[in-house]
C-alpha positions as CSV (number, residue, x, y, z in Angstrom):
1,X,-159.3,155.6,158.6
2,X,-157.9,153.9,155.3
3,X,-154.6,153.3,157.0
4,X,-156.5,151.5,160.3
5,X,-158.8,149.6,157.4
6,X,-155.2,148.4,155.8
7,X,-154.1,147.3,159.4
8,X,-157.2,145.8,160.7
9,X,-156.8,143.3,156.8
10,X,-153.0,142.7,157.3
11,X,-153.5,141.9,160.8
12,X,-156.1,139.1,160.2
13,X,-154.4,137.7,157.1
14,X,-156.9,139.3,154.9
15,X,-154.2,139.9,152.3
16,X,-154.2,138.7,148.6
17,X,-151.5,136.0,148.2
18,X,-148.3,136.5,146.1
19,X,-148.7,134.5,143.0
20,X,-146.4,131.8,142.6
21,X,-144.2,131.9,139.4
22,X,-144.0,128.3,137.5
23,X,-141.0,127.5,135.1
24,X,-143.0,129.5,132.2
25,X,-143.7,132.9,134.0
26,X,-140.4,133.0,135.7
27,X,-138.7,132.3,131.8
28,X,-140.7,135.4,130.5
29,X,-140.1,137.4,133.4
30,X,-136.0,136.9,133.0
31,X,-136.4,138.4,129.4
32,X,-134.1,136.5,128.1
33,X,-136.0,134.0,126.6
34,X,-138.5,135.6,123.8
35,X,-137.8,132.8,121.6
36,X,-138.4,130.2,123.6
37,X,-141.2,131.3,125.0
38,X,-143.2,131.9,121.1
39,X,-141.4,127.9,120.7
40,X,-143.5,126.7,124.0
41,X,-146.7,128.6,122.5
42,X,-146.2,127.2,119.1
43,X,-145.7,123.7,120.3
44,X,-148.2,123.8,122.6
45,X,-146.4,123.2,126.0
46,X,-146.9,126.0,127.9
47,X,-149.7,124.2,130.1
48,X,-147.5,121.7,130.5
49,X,-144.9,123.7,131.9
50,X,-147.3,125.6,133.8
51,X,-147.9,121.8,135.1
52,X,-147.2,120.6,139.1
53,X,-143.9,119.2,137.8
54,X,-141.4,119.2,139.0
55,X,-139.4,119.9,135.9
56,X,-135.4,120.4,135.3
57,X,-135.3,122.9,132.1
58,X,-132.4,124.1,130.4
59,X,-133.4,126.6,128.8
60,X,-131.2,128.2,125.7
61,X,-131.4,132.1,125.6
62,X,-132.4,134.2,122.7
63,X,-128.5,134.3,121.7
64,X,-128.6,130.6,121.4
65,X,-132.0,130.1,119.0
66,X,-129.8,133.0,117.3
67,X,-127.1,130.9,116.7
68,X,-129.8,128.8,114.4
69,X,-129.7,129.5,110.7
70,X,-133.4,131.7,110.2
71,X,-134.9,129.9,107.7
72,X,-134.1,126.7,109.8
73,X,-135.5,128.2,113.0
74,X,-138.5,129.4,111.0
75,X,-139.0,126.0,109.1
76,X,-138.8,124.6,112.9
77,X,-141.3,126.7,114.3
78,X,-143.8,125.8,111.7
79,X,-143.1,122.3,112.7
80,X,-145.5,121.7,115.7
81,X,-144.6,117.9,116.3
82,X,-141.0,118.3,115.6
83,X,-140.2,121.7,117.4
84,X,-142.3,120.0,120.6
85,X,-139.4,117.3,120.2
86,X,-136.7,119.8,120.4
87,X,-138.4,121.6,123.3
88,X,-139.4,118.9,125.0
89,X,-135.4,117.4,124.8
90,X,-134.2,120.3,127.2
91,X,-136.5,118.9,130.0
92,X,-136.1,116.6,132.8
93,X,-138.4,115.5,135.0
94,X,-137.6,116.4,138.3
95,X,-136.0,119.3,139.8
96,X,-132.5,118.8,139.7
97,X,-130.0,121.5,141.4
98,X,-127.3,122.7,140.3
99,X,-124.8,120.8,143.5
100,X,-126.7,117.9,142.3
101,X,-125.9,117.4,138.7
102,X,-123.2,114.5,138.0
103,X,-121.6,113.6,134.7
104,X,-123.7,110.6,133.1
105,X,-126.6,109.7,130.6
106,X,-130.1,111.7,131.9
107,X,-133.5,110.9,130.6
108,X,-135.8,113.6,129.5
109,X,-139.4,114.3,128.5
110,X,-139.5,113.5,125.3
111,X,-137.7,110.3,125.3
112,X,-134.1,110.5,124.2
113,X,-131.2,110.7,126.9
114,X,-128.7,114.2,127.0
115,X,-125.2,113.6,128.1
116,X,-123.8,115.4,130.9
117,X,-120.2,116.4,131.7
118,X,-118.7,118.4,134.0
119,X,-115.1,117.7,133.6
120,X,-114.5,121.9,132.1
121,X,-118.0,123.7,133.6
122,X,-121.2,122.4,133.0
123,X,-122.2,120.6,130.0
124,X,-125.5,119.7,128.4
125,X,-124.8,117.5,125.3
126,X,-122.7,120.5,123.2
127,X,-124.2,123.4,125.4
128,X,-122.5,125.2,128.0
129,X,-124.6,125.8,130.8
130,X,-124.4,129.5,131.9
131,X,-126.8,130.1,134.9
132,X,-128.1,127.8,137.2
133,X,-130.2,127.7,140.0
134,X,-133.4,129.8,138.5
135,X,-136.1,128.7,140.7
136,X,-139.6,128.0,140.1
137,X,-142.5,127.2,142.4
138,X,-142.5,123.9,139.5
139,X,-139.1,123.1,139.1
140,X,-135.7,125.2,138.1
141,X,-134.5,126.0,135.1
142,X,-130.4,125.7,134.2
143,X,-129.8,128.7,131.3
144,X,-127.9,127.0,128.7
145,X,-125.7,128.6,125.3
146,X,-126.9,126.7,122.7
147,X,-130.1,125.1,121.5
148,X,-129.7,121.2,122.0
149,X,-131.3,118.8,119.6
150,X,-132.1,115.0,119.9
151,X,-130.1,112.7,118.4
């Protein structure tokens, strides 16, 4: 009986929708990201990412916010408007793909322009990008080696 029940829902679309992953949940899902993801809460972004978009992120992995002296990361975490800054630097609007990206000046959320080249790989300012590709249902998100900050 439960099995003709179960057939009877799929067969009239009675079936619970997969839930869409936005540029936030699919960051903490990779689980490579930790830092980033306490940066976004602590800055207050995380709606925003959650946000229609679309957004281009690239985001630096826990081995990059690493590469940040401790008491600087901790003094930039406490740092609501600045840290937002930072954050808010590695994002473009717009979903840009990797067979997309071409060397130049890009604009980004918060204001300030990164610097692309791609004459040895893929790079964002002075971080390598590392993965690209990740997609969201809001946007992608480019893993990059090094956290970025605005000039």
């Amino acid at each position: 009986m439960k099995k003709i029940l179960i057939a009877s829902l799929l067969s009239i679309g009675l079936v619970l929708p997969v839930q869409a992953k936005d540029i936030v949940d699919t960051a903490v899902g990779a689980g490579t990201f930790k830092t980033l993801a306490t940066a976004l809460g602590a800055a207050g972004l995380i709606e925003t990412l959650k946000g229609k978009g679309p957004f281009t992120v690239f985001a630096p992995t826990d081995e990059a916010f690493a590469k940040i002296p401790k008491a600087d990361l901790d003094a930039l975490l406490k740092d609501k408007k600045k840290l937002a800054a930072v954050l808010t630097y590695h994002v473009v609007s717009g979903k840009i793909m990797a067979a997309d990206v071409k060397a130049g000046m890009v604009k980004t959320v918060q204001g300030s322009e990164l610097t692309i080249s791609t004459t040895s790989g893929v790079m964002v300012d002075k971080a390598k990008v590392i993965k690209t590709d990740i997609l969201a249902d809001n946007g992608v998100i480019h893993v990059i080696d090094t956290v970025i900050m605005p000039k």
